[in-house]
C-alpha positions in Angstrom: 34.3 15.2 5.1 32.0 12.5 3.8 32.3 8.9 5.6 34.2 6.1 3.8 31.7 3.7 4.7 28.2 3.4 3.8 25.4 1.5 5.1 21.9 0.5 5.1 20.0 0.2 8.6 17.4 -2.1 8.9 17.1 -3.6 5.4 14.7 -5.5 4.1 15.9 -9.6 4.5 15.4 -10.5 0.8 17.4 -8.2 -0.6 20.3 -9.7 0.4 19.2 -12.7 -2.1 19.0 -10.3 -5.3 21.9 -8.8 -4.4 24.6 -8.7 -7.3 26.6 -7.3 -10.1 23.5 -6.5 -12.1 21.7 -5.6 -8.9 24.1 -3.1 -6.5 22.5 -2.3 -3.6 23.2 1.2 -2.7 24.2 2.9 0.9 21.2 4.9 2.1 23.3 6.3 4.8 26.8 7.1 5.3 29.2 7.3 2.1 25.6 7.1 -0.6 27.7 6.6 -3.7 29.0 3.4 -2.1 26.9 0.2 -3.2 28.0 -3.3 -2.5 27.1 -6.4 -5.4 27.6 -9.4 -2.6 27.5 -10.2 0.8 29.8 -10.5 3.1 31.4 -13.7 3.5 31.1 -13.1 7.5 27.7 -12.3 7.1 27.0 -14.8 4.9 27.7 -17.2 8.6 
């Protein structure tokens, strides 16, 4: 059964400023087909 979730552990800081619809940035573990195109707003804190 494949997780529902996907993350990335340990990423680099600035991707998280390129980070969008034209950019997805991809699991790399987890659920792989998931990608995200924003940041959390929690994160974001």
């Amino acid at each position: 059964m494949e997780p529902e979730w996907g993350w990335i552990p340990d990423p680099d800081p600035l991707v998280w400023i390129r980070i969008s619809e034209s950019y997805r940035l991809y699991a790399t573990e987890g659920n792989t087909a998931r990608y995200a195109v924003r940041r959390c707003s929690e994160c974001d804190s």
